[in-house]
N, CA, C and O of each residue as an XYZ file, in Angstrom:
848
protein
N     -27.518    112.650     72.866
C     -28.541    113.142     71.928
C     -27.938    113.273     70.531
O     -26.988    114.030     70.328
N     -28.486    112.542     69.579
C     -28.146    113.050     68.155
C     -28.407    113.627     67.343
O     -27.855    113.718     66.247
N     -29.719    114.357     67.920
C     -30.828    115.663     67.203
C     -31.388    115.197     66.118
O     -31.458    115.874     65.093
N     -31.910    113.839     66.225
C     -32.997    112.922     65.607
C     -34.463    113.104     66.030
O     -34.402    113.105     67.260
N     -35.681    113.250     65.691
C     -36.618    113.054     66.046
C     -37.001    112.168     66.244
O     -37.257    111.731     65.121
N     -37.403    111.142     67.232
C     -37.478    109.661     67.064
C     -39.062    109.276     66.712
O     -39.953    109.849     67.339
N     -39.357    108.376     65.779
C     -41.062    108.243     65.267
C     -41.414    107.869     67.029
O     -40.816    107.435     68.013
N     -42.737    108.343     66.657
C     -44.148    107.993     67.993
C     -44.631    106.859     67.125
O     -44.973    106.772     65.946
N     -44.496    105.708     68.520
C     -45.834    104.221     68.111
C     -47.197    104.948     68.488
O     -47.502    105.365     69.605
N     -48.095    105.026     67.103
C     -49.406    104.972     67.581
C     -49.543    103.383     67.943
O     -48.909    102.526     67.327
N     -50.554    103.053     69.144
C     -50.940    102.132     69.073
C     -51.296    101.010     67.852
O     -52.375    101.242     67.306
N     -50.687    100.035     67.424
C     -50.595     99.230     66.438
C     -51.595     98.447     66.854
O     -51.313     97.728     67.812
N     -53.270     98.325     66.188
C     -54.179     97.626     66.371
C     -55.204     98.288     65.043
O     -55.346     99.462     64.702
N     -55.803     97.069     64.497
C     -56.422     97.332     63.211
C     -57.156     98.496     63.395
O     -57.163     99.256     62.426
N     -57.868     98.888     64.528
C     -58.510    100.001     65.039
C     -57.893    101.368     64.911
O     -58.469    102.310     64.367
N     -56.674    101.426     65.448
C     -55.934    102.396     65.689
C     -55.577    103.065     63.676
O     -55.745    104.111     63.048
N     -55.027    101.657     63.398
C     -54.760    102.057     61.869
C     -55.775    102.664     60.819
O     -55.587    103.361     59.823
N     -57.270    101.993     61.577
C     -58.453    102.977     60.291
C     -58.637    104.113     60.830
O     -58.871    104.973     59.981
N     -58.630    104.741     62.590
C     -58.679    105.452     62.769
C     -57.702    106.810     62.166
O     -58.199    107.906     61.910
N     -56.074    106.451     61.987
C     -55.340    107.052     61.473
C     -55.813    107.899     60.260
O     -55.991    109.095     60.027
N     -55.943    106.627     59.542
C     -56.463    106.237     57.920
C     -57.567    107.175     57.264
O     -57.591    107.493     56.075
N     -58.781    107.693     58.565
C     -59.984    107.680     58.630
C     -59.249    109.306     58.790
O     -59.262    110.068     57.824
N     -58.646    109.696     60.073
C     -57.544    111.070     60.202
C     -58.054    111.848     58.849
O     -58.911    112.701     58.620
N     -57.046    111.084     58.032
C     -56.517    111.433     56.852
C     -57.349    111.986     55.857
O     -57.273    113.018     55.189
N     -58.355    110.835     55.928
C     -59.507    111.547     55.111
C     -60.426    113.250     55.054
O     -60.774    114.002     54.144
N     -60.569    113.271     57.050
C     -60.882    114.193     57.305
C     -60.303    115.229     57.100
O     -60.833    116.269     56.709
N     -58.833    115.012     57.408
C     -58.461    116.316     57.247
C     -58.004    116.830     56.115
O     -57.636    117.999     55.994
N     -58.003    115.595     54.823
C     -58.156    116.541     53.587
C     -59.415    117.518     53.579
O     -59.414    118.639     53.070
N     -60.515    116.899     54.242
C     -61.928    117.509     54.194
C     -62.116    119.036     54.489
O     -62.722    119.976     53.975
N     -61.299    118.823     55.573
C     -60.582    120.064     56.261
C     -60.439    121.006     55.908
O     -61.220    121.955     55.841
N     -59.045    120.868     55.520
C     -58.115    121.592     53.898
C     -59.191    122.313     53.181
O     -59.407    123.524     53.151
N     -59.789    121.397     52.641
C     -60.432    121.768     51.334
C     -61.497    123.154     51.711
O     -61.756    124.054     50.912
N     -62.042    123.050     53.190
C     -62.995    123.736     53.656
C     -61.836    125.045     53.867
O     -61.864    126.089     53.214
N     -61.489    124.928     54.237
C     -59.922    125.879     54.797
C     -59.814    126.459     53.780
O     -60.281    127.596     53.723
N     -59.072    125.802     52.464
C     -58.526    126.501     51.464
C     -59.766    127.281     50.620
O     -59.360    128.109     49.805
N     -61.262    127.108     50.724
C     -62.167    126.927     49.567
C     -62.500    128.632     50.558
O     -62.694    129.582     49.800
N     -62.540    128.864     51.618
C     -63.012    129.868     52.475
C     -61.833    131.202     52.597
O     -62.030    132.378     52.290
N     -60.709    130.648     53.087
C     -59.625    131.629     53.054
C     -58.229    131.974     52.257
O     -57.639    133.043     52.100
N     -57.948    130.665     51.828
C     -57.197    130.469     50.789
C     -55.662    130.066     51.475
O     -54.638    130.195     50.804
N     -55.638    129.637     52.686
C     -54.423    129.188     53.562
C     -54.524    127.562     54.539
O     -55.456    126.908     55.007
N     -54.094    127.519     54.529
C     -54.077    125.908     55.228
C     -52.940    125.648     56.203
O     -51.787    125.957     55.903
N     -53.233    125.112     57.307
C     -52.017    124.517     57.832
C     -50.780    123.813     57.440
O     -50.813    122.592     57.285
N     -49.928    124.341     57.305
C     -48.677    124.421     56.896
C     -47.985    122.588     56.864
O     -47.529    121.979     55.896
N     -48.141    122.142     58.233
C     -47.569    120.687     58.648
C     -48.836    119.617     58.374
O     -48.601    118.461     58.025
N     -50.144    120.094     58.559
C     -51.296    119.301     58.019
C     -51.216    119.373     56.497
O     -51.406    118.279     55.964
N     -51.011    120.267     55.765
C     -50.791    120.416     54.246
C     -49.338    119.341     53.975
O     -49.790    118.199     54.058
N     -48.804    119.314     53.876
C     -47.022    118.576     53.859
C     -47.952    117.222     54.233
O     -48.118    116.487     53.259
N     -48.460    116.860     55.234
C     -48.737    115.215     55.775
C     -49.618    114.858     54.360
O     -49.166    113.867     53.787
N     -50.692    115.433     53.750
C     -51.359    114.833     52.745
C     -50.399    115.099     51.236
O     -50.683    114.427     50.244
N     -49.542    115.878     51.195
C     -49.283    115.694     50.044
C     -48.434    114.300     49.928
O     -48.489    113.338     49.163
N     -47.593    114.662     51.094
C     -46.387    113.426     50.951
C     -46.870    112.302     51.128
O     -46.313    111.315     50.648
N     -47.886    112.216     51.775
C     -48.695    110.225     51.960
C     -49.548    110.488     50.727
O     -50.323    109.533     50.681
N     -49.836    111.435     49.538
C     -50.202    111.076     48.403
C     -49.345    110.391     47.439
O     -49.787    109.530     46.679
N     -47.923    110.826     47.466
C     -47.069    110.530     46.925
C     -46.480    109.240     47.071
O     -46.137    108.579     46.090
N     -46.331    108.806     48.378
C     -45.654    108.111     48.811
C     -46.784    106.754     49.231
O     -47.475    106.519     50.222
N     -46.495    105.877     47.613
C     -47.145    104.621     47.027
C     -46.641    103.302     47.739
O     -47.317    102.298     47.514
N     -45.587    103.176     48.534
C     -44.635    102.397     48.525
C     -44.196    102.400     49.738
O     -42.992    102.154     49.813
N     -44.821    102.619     50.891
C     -44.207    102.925     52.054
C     -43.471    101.679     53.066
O     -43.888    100.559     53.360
N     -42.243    102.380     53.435
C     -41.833    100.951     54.411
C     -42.487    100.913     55.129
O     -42.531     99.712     55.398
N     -43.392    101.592     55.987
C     -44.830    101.215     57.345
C     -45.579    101.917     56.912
O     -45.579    102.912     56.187
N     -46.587    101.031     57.664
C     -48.123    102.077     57.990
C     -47.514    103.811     58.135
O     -47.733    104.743     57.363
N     -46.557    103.798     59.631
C     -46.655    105.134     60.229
C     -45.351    105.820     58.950
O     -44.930    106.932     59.269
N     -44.876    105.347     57.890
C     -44.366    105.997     57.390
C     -45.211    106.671     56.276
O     -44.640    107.309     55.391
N     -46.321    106.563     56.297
C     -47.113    107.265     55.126
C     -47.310    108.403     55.862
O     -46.620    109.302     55.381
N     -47.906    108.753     56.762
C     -48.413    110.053     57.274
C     -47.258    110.897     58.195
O     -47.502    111.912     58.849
N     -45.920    110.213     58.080
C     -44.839    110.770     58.819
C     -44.601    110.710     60.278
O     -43.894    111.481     60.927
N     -45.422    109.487     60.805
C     -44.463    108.519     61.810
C     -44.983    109.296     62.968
O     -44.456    108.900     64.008
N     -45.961    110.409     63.179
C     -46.263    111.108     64.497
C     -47.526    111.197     63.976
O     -47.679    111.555     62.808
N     -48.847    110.803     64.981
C     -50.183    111.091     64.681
C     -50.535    112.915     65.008
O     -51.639    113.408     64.778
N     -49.540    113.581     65.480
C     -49.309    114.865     65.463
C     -49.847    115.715     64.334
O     -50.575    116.706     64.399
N     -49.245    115.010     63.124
C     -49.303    115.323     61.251
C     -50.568    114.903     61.044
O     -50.950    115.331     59.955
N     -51.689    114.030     61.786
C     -53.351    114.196     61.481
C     -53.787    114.870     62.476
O     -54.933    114.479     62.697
N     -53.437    115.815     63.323
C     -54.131    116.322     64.205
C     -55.304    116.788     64.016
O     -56.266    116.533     64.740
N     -55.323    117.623     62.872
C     -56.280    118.442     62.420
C     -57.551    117.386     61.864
O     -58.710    117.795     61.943
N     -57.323    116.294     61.416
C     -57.885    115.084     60.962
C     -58.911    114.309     62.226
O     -60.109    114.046     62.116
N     -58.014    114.054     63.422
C     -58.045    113.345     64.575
C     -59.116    114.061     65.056
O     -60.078    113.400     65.447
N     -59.202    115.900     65.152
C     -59.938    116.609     66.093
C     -61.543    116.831     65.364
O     -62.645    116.908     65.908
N     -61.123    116.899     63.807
C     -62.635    116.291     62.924
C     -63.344    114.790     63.555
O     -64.522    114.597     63.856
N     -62.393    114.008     63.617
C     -63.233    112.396     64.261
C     -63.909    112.779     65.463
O     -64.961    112.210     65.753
N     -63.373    113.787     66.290
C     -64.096    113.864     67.318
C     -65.057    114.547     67.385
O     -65.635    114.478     68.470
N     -65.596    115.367     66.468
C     -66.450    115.977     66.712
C     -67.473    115.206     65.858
O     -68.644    115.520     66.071
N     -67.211    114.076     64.758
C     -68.123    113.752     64.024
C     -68.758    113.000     65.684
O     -69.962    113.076     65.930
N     -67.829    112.347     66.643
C     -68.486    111.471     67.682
C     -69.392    112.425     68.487
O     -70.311    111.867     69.085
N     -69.327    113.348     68.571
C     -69.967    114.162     69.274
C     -69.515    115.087     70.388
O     -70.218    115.756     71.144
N     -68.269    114.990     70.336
C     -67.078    115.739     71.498
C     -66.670    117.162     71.302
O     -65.957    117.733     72.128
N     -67.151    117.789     70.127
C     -66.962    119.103     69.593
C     -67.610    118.946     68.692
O     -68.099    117.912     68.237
N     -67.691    120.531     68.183
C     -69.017    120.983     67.518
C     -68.550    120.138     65.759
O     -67.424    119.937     65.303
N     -69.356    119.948     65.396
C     -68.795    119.175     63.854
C     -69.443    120.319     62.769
O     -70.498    120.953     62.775
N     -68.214    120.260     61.780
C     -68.868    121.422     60.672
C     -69.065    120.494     60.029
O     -68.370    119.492     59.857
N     -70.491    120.905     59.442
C     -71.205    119.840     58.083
C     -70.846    119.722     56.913
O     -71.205    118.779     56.209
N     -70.024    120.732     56.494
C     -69.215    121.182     55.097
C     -68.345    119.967     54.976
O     -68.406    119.043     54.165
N     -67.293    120.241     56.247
C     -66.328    119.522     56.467
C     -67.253    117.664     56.183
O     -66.958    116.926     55.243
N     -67.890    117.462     56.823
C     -68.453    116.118     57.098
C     -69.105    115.749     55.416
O     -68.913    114.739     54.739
N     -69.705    116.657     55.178
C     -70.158    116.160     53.994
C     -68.829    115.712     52.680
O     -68.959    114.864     51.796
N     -67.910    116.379     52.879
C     -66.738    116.299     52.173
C     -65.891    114.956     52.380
O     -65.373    114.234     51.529
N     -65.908    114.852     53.683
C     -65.517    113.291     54.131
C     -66.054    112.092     53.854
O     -65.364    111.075     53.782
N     -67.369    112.111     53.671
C     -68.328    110.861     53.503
C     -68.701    110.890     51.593
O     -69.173    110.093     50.782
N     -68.194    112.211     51.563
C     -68.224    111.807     49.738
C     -66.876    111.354     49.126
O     -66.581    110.817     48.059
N     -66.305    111.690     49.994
C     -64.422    111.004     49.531
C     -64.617    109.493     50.118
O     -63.648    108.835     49.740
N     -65.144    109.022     50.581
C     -65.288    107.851     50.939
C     -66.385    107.287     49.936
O     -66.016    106.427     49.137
N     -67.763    107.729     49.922
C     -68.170    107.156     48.572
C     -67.261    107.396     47.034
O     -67.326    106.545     46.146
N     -66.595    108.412     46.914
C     -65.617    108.196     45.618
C     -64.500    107.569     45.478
O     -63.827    107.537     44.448
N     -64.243    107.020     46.557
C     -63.108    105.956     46.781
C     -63.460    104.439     46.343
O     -62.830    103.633     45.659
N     -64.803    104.354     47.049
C     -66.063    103.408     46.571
C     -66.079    102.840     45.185
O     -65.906    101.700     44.753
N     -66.400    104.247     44.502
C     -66.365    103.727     43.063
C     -65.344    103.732     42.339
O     -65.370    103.000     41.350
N     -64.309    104.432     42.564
C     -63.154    103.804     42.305
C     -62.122    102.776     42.280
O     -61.314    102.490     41.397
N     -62.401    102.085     43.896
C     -61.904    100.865     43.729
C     -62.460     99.382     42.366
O     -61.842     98.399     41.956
N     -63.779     99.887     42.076
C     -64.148     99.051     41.000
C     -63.963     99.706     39.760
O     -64.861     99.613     38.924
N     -63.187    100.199     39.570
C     -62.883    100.554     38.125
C     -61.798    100.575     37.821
O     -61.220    101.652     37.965
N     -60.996     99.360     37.244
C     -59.529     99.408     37.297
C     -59.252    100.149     36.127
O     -58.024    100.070     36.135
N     -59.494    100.712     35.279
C     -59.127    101.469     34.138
C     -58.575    102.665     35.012
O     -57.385    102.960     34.902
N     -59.441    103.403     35.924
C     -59.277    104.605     36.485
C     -58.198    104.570     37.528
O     -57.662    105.555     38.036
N     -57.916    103.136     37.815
C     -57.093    102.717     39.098
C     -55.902    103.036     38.305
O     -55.013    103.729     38.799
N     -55.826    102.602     37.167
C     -54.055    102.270     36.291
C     -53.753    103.501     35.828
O     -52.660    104.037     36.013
N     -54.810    104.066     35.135
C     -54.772    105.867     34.840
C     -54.050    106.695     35.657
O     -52.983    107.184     35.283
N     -54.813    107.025     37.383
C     -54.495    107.514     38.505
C     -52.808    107.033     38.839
O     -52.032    107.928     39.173
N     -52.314    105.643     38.734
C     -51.060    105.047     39.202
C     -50.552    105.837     38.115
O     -51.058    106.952     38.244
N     -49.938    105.817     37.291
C     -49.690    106.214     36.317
C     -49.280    108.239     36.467
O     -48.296    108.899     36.132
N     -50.528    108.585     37.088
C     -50.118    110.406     37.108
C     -49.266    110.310     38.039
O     -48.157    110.843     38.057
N     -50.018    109.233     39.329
C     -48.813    109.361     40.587
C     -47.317    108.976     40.218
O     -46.495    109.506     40.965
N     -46.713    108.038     39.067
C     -45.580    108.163     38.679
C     -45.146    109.363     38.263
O     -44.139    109.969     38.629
N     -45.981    109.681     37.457
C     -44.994    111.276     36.718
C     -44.813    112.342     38.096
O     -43.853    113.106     38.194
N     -45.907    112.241     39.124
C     -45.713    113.200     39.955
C     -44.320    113.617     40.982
O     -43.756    114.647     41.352
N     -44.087    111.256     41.286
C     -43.672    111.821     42.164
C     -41.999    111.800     41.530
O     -41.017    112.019     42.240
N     -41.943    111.492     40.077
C     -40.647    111.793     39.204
C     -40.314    113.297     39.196
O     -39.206    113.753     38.913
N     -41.624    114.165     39.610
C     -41.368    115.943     39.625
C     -40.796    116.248     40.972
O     -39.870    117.015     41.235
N     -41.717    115.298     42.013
C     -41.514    115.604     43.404
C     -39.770    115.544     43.700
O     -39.072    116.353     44.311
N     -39.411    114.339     43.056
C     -37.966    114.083     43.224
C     -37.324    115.439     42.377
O     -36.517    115.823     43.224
N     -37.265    115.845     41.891
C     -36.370    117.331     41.279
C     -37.041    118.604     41.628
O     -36.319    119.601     41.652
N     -38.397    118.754     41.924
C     -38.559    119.903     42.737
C     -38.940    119.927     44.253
O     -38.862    120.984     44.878
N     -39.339    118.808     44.827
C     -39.626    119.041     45.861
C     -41.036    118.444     46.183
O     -41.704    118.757     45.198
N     -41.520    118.025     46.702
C     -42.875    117.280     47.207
C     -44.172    117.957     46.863
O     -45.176    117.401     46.416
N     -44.001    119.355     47.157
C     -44.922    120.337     47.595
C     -44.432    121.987     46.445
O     -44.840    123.136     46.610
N     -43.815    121.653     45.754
C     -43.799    122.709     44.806
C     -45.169    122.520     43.887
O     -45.903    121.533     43.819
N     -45.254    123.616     43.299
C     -46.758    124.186     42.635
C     -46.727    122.987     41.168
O     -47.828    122.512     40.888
N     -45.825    122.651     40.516
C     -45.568    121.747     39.527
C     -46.287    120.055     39.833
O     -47.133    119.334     39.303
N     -45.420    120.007     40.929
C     -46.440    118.526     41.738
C     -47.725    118.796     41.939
O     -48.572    118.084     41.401
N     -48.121    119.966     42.819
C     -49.598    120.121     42.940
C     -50.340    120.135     41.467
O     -51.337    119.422     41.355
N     -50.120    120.529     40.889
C     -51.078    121.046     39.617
C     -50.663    119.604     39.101
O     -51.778    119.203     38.767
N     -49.815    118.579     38.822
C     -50.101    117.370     38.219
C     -50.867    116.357     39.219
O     -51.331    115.299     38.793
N     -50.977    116.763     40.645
C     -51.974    115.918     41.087
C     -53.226    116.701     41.267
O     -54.158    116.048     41.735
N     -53.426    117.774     41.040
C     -54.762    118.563     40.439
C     -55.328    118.148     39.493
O     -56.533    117.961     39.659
N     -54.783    117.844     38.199
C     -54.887    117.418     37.067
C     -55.048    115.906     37.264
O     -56.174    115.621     36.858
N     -54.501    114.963     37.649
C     -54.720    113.594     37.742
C     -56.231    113.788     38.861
O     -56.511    112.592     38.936
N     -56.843    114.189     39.348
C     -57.575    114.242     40.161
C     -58.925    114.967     39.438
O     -59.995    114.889     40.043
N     -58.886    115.428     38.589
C     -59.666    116.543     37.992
C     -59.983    115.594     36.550
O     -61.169    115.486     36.237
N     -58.874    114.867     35.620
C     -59.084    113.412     34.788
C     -59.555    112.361     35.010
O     -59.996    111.568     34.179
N     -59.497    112.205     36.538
C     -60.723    110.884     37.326
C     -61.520    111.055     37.929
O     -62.686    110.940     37.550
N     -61.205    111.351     38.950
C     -62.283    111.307     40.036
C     -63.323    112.285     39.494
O     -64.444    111.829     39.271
N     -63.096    113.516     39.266
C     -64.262    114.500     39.050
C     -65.218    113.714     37.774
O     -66.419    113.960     37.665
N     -64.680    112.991     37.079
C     -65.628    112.617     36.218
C     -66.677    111.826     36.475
O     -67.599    111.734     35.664
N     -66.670    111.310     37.370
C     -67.888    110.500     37.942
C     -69.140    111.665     38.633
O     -69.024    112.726     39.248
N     -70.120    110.999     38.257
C     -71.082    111.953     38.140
C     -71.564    112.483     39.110
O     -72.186    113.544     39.063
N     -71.281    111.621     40.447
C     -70.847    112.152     42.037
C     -70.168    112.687     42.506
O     -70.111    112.504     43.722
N     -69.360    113.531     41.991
C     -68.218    114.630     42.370
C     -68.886    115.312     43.202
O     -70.096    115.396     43.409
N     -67.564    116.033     43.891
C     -67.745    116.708     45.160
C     -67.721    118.456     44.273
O     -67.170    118.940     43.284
N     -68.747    118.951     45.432
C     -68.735    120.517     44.695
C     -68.336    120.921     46.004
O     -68.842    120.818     47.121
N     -66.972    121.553     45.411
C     -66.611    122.703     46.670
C     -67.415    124.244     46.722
O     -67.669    125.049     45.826
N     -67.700    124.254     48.282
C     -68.195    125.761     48.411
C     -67.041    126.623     48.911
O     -66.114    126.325     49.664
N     -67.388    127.953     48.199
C     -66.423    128.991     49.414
C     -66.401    130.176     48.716
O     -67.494    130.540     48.282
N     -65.222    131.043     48.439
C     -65.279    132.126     48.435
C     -64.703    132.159     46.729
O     -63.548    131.941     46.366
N     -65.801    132.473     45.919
C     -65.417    132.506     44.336
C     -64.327    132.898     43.372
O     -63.863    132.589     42.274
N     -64.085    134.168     44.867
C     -62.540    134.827     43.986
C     -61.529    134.206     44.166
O     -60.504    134.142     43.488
N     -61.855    133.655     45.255
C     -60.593    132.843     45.886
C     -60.290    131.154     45.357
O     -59.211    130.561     45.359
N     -61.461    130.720     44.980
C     -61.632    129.856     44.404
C     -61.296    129.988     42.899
O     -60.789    128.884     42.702
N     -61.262    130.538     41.894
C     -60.347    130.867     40.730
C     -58.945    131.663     40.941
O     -58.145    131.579     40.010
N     -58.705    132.156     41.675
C     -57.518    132.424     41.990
C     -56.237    131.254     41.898
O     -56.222    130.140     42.422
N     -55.469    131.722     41.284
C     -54.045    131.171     40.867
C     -53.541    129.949     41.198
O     -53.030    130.036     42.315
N     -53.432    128.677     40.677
C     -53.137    127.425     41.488
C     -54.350    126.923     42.973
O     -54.133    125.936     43.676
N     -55.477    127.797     43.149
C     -56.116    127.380     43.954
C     -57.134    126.552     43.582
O     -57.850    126.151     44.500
N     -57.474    126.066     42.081
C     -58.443    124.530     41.868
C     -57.206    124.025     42.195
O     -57.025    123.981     43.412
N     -56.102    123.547     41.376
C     -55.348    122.590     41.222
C     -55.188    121.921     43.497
O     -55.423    120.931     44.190
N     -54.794    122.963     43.596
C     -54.353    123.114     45.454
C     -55.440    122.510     45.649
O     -55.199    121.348     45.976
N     -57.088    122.842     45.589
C     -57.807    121.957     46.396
C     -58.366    120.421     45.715
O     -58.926    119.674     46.517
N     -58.242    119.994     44.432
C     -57.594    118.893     43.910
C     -56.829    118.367     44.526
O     -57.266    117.245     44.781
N     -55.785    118.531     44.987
C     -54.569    117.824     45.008
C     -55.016    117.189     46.653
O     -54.620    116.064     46.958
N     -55.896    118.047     47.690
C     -55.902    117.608     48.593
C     -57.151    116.864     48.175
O     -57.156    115.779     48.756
N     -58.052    116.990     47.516
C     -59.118    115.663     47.437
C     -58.621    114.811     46.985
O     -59.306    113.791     47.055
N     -57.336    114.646     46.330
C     -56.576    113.229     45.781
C     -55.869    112.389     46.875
O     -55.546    111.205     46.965
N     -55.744    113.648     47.791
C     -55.168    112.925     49.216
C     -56.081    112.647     50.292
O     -55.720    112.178     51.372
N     -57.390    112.969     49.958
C     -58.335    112.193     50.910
C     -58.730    111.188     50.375
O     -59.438    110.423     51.029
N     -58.454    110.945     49.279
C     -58.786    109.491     48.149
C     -57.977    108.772     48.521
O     -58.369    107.640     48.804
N     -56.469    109.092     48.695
C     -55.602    108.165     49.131
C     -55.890    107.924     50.902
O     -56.236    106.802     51.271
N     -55.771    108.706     51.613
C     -56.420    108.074     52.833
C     -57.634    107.320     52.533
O     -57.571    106.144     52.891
N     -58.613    107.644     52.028
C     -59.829    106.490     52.424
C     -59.518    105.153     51.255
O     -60.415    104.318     51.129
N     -58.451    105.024     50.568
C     -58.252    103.915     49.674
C     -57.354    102.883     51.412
O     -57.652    101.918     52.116
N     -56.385    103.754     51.344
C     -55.775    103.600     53.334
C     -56.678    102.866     53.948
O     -56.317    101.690     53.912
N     -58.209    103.071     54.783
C     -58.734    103.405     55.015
C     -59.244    101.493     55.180
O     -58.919    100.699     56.063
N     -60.086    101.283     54.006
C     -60.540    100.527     53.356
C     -59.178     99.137     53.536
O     -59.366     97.997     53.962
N     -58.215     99.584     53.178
C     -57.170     98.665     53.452
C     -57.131     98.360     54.446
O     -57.007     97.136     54.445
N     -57.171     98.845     55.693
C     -56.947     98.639     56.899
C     -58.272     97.917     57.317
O     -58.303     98.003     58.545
N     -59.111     97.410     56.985
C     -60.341     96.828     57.279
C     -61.732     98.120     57.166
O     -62.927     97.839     57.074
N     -61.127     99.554     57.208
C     -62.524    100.124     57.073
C     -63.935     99.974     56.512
O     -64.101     99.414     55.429
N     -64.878    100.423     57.167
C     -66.105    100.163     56.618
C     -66.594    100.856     57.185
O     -66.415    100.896     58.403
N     -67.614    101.893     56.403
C     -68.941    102.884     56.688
C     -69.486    102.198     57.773
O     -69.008    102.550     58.851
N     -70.345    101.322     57.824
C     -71.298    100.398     58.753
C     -70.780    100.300     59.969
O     -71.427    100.259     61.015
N     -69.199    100.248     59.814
C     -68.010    100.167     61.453
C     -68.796    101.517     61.846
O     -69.417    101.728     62.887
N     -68.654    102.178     61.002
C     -68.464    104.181     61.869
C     -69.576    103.939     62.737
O     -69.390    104.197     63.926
N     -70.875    103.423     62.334
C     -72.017    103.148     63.223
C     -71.792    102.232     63.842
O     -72.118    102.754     64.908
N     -71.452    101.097     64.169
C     -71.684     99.905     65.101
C     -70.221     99.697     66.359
O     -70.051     98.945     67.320
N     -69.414    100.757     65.737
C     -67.835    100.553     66.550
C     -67.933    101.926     67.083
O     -67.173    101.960     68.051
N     -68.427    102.929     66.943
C     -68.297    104.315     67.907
C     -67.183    104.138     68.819
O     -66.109    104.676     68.553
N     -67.346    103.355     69.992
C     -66.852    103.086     71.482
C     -65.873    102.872     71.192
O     -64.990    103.607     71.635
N     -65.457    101.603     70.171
C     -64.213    101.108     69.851
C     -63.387    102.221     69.494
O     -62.326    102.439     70.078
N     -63.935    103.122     68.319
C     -63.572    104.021     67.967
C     -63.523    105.306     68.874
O     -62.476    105.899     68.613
N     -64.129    105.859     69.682
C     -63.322    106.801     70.599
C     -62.370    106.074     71.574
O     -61.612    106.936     72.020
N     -62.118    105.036     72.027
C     -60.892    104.332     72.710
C     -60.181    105.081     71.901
O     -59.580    106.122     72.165
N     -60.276    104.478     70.839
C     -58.755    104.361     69.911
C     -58.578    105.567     69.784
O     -57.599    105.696     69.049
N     -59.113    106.908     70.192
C     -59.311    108.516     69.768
C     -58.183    108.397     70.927
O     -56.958    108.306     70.846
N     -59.026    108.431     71.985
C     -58.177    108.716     73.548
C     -56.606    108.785     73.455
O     -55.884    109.782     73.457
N     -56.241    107.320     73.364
C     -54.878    106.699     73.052
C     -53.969    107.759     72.160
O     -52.849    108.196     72.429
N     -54.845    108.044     70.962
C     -54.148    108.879     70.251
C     -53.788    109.803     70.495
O     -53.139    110.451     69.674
């Protein structure tokens, strides 16, 4: 034993990868519902979206989300309930399917595409001297997230608890995770995703749940 963690193969099939992809999205959705209500988030689900925000350049698929579908759990157990296997919160769902339409219009706007590349350089030049997940990174991908995406006239309105919601680094914090459900459903889309799949592949798509 060399007290290595060794990566888990998710199943490697275009399926398996939007499902991941698809994870990701949700469970920024998650987050956001999480953080917008109590002001805390899962600790190892929080770490998986910042660092696959950051991380532009990955040597694999499974190295964006950190090599164990473990790190979308919280993501994985949203897919299932959108299928009908547990109860689905609508907050959550509505948050998912608008990060996917704002991904939408983002991919056609390369001004906003080069803008966005661009914050993610300076970010992850901070990430490297403070750390991935220090408050400095968050608030510049708060800010890169809050300069694009929110400007489109389809922005997402978070609900939750008001005090908690102006409270200290908590826009920037739930920014930073809608920048990382942008980057999953940009993921997403790469991997062959498509809205129209979610309806016509269900089956395909809980297989690929199971496995996981």
């Amino acid at each position: 034993m060399n007290g290595t963690t060794p990566i888990h193969r998710a199943p490697d099939s275009p399926t398996a990868r939007q499902a991941l992809a698809l994870a990701g999205v949700f469970q920024a959705a998650s987050l956001v519902d999480e953080l917008a209500r109590t002001g805390h988030v899962d600790q190892r689900a929080w770490d998986t979206l910042i660092h696959a925000t950051l991380e532009t350049d990955p040597a694999s698929f499974e190295a964006i989300y950190g090599g164990h579908p473990n790190n979308l759990r919280r993501g994985l157990e949203v897919l299932e309930g959108m299928l009908g296997r547990r109860q689905a919160n609508p907050v959550v769902m509505r948050y998912g399917f608008s990060l996917l339409m704002l991904m939408s219009k983002l991919r056609t706007d390369t001004a906003m595409m080069d803008a966005l590349g661009q914050r993610l350089a300076r970010a992850q030049g901070q990430a490297e001297h403070f750390g991935a997940t220090h408050e400095n990174v968050i608030a510049s991908l708060g800010e890169a997230y809050q300069d694009t995406l929110s400007t489109f006239k389809s922005r997402i309105v978070v609900q939750g608890d008001p005090s908690l919601l102006q409270s200290r680094m908590m826009p920037e914090r739930v920014r930073a995770c809608l920048l990382a459900g942008i980057r999953f459903a940009l993921l997403w889309h790469q991997q062959g995703g498509r809205r129209w799949k979610l309806v016509f592949q269900r089956g395909a798509l809980k297989k690929t749940l199971d496995t996981l």
